[in-house]
N, CA and C atoms as an extended XYZ file, in Angstrom:
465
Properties=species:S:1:pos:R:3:atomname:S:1:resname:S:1:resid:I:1 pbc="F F F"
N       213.390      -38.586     -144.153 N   UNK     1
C       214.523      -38.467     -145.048 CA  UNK     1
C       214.070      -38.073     -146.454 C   UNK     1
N       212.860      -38.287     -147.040 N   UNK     2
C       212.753      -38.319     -148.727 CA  UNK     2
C       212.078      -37.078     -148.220 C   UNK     2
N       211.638      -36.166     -147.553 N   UNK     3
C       211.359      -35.475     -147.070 CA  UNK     3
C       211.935      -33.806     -147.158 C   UNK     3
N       213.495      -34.139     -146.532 N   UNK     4
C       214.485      -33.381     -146.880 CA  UNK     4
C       215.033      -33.768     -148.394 C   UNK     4
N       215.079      -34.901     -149.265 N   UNK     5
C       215.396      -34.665     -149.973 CA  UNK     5
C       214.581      -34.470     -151.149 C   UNK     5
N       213.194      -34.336     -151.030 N   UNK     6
C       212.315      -33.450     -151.832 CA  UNK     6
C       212.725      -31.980     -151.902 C   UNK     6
N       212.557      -31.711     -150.303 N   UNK     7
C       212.881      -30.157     -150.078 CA  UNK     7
C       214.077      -29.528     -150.692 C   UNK     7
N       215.689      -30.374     -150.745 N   UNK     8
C       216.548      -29.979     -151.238 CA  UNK     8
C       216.570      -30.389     -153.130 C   UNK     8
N       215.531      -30.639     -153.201 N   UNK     9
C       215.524      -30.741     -154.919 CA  UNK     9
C       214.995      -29.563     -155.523 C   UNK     9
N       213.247      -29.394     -154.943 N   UNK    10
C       213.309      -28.126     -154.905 CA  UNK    10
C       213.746      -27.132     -154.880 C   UNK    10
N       214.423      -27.226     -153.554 N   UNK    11
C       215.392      -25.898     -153.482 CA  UNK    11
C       216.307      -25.670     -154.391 C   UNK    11
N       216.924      -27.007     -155.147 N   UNK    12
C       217.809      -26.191     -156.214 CA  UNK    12
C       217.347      -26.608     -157.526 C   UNK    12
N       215.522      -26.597     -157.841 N   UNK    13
C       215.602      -26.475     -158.864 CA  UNK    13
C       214.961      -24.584     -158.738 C   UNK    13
N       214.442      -24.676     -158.117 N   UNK    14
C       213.725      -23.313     -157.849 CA  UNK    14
C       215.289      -22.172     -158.103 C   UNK    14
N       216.217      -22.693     -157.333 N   UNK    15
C       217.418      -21.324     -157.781 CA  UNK    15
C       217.911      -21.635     -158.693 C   UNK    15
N       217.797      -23.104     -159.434 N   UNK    16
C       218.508      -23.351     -161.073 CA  UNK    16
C       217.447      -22.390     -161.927 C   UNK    16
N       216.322      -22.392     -161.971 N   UNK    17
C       215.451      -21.423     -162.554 CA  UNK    17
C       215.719      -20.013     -162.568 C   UNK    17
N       215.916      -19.539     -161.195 N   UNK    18
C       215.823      -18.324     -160.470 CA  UNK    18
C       217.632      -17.394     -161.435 C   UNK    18
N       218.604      -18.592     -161.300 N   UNK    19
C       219.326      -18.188     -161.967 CA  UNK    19
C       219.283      -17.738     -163.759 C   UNK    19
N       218.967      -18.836     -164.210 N   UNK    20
C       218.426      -18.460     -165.504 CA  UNK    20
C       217.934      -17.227     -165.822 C   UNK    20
N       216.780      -16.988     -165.003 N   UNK    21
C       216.244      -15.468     -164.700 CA  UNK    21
C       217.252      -14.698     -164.675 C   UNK    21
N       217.774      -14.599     -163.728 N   UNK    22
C       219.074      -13.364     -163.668 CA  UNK    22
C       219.897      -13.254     -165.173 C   UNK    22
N       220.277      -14.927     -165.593 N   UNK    23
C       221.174      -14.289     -166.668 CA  UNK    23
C       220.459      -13.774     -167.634 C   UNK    23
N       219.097      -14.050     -167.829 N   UNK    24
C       218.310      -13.876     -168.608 CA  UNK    24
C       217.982      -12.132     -168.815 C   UNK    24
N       217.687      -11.785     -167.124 N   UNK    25
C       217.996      -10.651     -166.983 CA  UNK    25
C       219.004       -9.772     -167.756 C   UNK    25
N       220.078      -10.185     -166.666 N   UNK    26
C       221.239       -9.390     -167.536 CA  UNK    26
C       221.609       -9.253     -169.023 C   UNK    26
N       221.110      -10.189     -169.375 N   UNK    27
C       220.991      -10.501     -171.281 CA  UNK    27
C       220.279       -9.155     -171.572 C   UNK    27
N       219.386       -9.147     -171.040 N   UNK    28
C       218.403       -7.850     -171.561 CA  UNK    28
C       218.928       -6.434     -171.152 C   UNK    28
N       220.016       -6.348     -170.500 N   UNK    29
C       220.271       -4.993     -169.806 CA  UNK    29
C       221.496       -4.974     -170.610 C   UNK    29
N       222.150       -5.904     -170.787 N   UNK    30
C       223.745       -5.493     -171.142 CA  UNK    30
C       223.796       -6.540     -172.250 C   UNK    30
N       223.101       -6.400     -173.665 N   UNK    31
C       223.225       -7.269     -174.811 CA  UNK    31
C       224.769       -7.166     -175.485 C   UNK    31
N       225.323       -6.182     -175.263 N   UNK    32
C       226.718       -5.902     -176.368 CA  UNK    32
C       227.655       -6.126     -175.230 C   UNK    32
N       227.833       -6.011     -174.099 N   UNK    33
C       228.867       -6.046     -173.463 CA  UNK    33
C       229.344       -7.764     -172.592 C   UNK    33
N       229.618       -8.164     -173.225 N   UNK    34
C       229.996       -9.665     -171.944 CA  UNK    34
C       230.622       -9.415     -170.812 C   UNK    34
N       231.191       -8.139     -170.742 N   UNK    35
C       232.154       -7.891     -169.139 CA  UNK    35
C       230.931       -7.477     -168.453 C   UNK    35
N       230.268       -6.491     -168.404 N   UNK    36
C       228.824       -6.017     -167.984 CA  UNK    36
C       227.750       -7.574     -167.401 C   UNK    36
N       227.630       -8.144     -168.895 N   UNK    37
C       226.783       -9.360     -168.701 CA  UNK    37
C       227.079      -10.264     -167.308 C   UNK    37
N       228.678      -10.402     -167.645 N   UNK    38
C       229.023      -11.630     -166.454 CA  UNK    38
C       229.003      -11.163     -164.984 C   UNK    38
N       229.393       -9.875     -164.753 N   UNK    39
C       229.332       -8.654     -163.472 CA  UNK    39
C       227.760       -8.890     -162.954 C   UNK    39
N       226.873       -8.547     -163.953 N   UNK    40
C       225.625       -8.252     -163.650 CA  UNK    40
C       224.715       -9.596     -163.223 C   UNK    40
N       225.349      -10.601     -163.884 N   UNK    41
C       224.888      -12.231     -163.273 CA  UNK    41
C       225.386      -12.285     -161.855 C   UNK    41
N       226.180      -12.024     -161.901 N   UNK    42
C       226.998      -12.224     -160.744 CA  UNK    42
C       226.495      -11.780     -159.398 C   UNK    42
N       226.185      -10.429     -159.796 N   UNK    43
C       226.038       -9.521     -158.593 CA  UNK    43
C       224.546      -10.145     -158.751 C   UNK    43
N       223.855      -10.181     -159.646 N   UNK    44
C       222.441      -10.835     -159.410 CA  UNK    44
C       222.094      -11.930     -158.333 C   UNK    44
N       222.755      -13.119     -159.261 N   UNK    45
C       223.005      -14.554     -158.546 CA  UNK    45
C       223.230      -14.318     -157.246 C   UNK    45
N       223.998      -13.220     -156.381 N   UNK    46
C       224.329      -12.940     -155.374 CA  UNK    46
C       223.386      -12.850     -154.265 C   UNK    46
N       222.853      -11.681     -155.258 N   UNK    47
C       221.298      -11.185     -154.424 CA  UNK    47
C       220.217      -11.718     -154.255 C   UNK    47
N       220.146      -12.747     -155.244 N   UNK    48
C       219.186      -13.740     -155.372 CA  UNK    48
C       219.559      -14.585     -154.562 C   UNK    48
N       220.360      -15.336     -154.285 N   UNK    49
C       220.241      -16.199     -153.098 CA  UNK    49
C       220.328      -15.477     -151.579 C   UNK    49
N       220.683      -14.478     -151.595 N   UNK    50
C       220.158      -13.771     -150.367 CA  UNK    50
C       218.680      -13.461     -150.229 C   UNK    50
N       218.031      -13.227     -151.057 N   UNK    51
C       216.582      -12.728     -151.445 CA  UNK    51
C       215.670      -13.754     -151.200 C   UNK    51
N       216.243      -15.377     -151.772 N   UNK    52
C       215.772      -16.171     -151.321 CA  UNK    52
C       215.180      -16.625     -149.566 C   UNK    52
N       216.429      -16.372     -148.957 N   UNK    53
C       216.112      -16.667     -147.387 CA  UNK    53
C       215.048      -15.689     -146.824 C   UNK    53
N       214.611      -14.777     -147.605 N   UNK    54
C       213.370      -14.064     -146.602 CA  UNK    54
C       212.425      -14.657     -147.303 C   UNK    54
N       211.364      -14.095     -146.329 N   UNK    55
C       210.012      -14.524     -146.106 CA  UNK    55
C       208.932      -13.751     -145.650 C   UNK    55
N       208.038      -14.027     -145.904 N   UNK    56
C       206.827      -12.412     -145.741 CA  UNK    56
C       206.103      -11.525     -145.925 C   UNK    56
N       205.593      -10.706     -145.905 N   UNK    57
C       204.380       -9.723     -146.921 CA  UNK    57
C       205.468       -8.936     -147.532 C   UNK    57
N       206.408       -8.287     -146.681 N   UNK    58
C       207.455       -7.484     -147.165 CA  UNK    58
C       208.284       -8.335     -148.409 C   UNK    58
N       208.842       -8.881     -148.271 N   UNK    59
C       209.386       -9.985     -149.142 CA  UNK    59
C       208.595      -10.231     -151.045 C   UNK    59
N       207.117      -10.733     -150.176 N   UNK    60
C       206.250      -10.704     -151.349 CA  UNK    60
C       205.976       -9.910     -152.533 C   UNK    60
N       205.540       -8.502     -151.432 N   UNK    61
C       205.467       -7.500     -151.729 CA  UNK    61
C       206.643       -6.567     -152.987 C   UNK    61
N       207.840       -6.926     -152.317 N   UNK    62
C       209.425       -6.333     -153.128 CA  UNK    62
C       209.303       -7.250     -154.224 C   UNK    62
N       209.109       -8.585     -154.418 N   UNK    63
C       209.332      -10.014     -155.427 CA  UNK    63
C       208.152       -9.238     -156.377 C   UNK    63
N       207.347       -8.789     -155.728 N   UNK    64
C       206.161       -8.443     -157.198 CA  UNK    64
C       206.295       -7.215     -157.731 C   UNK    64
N       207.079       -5.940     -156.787 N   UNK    65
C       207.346       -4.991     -157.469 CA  UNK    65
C       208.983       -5.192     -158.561 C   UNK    65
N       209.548       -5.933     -158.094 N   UNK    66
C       211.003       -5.939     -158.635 CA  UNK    66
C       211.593       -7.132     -159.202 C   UNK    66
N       211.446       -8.122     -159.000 N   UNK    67
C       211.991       -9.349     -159.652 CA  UNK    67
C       211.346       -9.034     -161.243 C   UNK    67
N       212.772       -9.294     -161.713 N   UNK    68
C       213.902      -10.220     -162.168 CA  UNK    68
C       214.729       -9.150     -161.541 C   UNK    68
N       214.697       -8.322     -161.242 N   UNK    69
C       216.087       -7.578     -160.983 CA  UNK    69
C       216.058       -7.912     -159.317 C   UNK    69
N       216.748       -8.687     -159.005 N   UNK    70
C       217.159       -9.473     -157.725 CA  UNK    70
C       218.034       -8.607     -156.628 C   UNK    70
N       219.151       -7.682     -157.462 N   UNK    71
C       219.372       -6.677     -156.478 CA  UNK    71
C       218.422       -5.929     -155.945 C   UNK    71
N       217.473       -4.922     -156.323 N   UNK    72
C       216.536       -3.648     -156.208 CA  UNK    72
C       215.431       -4.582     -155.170 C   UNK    72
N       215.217       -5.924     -155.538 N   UNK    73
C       214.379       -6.935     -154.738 CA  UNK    73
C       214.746       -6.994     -153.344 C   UNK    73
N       216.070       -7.077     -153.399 N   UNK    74
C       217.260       -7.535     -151.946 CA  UNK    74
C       216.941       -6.063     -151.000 C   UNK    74
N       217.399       -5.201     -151.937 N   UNK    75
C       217.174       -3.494     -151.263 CA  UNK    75
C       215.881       -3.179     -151.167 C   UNK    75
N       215.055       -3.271     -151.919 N   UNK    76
C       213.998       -3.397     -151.217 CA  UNK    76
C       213.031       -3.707     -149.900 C   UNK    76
N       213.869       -5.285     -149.735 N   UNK    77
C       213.265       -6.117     -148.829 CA  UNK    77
C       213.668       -5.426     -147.325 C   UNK    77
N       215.195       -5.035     -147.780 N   UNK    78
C       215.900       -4.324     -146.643 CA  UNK    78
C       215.653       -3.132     -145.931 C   UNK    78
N       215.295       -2.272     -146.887 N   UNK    79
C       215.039       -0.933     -146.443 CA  UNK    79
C       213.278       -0.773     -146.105 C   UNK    79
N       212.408       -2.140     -146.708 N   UNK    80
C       211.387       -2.273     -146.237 CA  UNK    80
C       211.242       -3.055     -144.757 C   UNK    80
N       212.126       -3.433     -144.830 N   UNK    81
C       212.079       -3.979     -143.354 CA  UNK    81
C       212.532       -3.512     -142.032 C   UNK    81
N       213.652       -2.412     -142.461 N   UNK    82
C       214.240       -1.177     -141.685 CA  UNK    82
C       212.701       -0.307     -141.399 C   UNK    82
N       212.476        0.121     -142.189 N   UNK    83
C       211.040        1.186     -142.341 CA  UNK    83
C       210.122        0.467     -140.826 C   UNK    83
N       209.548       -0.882     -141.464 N   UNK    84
C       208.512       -1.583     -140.279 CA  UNK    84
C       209.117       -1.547     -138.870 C   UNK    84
N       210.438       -1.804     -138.786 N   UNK    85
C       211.088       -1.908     -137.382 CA  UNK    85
C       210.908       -0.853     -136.725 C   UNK    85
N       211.095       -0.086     -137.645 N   UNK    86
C       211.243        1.711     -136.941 CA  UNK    86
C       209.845        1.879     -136.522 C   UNK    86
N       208.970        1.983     -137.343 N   UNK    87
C       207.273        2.477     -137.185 CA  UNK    87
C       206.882        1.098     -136.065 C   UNK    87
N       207.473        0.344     -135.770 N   UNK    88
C       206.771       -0.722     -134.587 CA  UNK    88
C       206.953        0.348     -133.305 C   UNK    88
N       208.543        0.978     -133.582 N   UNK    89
C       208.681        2.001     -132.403 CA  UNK    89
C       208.467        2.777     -132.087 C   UNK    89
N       207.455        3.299     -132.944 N   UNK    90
C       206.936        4.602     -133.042 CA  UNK    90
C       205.375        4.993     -132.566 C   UNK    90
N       205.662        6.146     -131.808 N   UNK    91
C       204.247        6.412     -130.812 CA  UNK    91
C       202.916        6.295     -131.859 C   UNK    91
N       201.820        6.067     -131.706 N   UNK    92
C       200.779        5.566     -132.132 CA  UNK    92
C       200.027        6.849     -132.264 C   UNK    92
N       199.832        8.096     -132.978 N   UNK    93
C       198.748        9.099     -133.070 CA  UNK    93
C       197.934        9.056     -134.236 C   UNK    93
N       197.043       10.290     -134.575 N   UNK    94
C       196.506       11.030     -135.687 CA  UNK    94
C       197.351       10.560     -136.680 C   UNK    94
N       198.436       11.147     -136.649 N   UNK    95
C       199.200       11.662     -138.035 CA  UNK    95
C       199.571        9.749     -138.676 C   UNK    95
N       200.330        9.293     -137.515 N   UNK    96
C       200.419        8.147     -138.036 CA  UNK    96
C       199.319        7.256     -138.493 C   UNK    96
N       198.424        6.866     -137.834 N   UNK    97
C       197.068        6.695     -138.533 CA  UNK    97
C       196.612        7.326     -139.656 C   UNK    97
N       196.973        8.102     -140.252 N   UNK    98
C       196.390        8.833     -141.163 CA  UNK    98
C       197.240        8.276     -142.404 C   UNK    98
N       199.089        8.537     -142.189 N   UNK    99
C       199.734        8.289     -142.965 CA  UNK    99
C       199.764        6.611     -143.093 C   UNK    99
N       199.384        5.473     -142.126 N   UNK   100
C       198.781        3.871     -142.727 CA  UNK   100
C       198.170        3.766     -143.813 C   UNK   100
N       196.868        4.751     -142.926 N   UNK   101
C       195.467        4.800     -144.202 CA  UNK   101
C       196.230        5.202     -145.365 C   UNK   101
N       196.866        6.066     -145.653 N   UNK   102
C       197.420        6.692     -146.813 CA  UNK   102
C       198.406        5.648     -147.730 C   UNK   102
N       199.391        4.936     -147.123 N   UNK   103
C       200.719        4.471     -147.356 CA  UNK   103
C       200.523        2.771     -147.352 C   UNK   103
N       199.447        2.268     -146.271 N   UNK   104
C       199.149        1.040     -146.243 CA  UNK   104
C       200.408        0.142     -146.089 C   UNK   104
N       201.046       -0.903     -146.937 N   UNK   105
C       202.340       -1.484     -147.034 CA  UNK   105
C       203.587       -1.013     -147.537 C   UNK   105
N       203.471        0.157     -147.855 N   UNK   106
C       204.510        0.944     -148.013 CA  UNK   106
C       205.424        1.576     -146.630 C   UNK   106
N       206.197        0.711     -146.005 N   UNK   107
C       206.625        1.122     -145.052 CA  UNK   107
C       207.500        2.657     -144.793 C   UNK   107
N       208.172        2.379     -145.984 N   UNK   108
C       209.287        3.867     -146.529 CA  UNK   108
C       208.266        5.267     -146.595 C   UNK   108
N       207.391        5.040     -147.152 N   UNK   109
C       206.480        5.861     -147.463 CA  UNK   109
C       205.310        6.581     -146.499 C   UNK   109
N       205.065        5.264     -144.953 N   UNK   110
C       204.543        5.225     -144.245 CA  UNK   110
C       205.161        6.273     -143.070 C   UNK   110
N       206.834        6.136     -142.907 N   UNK   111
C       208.005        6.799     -142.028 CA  UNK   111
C       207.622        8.322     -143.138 C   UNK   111
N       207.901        8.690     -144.138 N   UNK   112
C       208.273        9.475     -144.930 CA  UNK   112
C       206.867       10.880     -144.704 C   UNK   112
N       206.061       10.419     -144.511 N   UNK   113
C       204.897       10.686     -144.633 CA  UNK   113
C       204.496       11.208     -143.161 C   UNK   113
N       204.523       10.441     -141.956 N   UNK   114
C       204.558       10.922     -140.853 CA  UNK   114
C       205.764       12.166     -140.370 C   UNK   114
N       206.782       11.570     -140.914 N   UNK   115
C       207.888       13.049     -140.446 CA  UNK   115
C       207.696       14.269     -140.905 C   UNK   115
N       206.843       14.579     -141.984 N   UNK   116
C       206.386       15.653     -143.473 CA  UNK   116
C       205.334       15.939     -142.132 C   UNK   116
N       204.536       15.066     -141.784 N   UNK   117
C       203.018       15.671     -141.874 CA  UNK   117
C       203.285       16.090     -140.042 C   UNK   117
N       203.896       15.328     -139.244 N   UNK   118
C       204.137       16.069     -137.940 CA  UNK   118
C       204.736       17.181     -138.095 C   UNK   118
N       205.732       17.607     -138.768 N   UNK   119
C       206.418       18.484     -139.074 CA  UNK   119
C       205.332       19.961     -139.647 C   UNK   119
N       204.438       20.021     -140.451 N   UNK   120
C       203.499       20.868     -141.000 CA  UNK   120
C       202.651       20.845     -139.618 C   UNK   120
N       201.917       19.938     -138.680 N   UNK   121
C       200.772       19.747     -137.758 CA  UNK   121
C       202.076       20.934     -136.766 C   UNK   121
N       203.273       20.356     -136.141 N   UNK   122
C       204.066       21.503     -135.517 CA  UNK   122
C       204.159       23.044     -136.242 C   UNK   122
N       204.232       23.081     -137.230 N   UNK   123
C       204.229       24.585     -137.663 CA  UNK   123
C       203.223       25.305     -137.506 C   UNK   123
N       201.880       24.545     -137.706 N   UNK   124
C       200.751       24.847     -137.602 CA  UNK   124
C       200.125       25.297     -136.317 C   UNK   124
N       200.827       24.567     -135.643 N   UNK   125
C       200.613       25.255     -133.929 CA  UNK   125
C       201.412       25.790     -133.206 C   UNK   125
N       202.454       26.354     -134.049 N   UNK   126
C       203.527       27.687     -133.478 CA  UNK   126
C       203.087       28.645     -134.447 C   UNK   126
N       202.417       28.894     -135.897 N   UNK   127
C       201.837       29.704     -136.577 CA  UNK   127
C       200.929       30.388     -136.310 C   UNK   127
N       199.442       29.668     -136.426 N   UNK   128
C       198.200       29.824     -136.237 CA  UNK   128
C       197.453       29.375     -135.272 C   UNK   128
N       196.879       30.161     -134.750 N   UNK   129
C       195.405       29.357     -133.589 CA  UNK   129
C       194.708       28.476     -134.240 C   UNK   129
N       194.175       27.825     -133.334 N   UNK   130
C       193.612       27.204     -133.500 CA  UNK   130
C       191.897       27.249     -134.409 C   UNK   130
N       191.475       28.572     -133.846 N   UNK   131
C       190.272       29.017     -134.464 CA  UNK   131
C       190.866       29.503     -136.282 C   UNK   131
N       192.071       29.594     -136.285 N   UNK   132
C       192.100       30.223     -137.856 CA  UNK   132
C       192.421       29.356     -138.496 C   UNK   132
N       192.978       28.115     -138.208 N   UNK   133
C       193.070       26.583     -138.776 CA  UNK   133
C       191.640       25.983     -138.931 C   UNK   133
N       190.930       26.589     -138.474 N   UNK   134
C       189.428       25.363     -138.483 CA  UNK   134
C       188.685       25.242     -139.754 C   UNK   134
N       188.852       26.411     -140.473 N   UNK   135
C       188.113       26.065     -142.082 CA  UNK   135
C       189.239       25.170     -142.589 C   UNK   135
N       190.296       25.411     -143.139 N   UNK   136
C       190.863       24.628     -143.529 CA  UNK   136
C       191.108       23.279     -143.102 C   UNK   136
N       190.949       23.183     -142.046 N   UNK   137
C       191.080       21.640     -141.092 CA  UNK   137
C       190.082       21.064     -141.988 C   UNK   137
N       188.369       21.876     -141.474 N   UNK   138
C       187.248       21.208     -141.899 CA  UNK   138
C       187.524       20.301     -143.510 C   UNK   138
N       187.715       21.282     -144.261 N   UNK   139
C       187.847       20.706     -145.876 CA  UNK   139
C       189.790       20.079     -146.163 C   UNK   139
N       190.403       20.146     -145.047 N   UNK   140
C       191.339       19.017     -145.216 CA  UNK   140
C       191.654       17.706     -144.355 C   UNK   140
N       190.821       18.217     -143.573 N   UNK   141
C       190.665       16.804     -142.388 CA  UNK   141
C       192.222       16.761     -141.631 C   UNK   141
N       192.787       15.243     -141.660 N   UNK   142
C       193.917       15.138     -140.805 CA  UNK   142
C       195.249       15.005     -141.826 C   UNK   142
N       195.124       16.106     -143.321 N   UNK   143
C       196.262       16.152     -143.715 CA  UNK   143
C       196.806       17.403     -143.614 C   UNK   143
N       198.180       17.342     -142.679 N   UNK   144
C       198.216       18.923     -142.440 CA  UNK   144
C       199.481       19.295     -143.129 C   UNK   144
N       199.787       18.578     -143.908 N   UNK   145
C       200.695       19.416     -145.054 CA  UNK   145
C       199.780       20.077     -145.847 C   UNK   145
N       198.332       19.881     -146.525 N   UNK   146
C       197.507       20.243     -147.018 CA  UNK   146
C       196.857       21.644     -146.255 C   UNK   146
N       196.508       21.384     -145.436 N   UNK   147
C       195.916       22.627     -143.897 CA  UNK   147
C       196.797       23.685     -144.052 C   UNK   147
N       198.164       23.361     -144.110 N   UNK   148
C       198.986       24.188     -143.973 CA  UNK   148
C       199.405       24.935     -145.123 C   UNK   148
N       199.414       24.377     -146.561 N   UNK   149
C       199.039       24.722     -147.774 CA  UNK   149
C       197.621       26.249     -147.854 C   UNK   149
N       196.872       25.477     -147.434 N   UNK   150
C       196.409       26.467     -147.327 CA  UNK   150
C       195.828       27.677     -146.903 C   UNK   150
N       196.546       27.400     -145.599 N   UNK   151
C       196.753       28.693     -144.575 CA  UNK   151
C       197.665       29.649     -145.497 C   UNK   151
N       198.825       28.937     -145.665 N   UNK   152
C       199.811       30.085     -146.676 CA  UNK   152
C       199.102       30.397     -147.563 C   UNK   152
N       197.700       30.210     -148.499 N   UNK   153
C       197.360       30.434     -149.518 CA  UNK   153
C       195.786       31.256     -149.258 C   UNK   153
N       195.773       31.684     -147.916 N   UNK   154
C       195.110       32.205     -147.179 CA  UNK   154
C       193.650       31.623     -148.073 C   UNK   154
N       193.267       30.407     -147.920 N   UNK   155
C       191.852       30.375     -148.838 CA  UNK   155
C       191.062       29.674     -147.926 C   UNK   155
């Protein structure tokens, strides 16, 4: 029992804080306007207790790029977590390996990056043979938006 009610003290001193933040926030974004101010708590406070219930590298990750701004945190977390779901489903090659190494925890960036670079690796092999890709391969390795750069730039 003192157990849960540690945990629930915590818990609302951590969002009595967390709020402060927000208005604190909004203080700084919207100093002249009080209709703005109270909107922008609001919609904060909102997001912030949604923001609260996750958990995770993703989570972590959004809290250190974006907090105090608790919305962009929330969207973050979301569209970073959309991103991972997708790439769990996604076939395992070159390109994707390449774009990890590249993108690491950037999940958005990780999707963004593979569709670009399969997309150039396909042009590349309805374009050119294989033997006329090989210098450029050599000095670009497995980035073939780059390869393909400079096939068009015949160098």
């Amino acid at each position: 029992m003192m157990r849960i009610f540690l945990s629930l003290a915590l818990l609302s001193l951590s969002l009595s804080v967390f709020a402060d933040t927000q208005a604190d926030y909004c203080a700084s974004k919207w100093p002249n306007d009080a209709e703005m101010r109270g909107y922008c708590t609001s919609e904060q406070r909102a997001a912030a207790r949604q923001f609260e219930q996750a958990s995770g590298p993703i989570r972590d990750a959004c809290a250190r790029e974006w907090l105090p701004d608790a919305e962009m945190a929330l969207h973050c977390y979301r569209e970073q977590s959309a991103a991972s779901a997708r790439l769990s489903r996604d076939a395992s090659d070159e390109v994707s390996a390449y774009c990890r190494d590249e993108w690491s925890s950037d999940h958005e960036m990780v999707e963004h990056c593979i569709d670009e670079q399969r997309a150039a690796r396909d042009r590349l092999k309805s374009d050119y043979s294989d033997s006329a890709v090989a210098s450029c391969r050599r000095e670009w390795g497995r980035d073939y938006e780059m390869i393909e750069y400079c096939m068009e730039e015949g160098m």
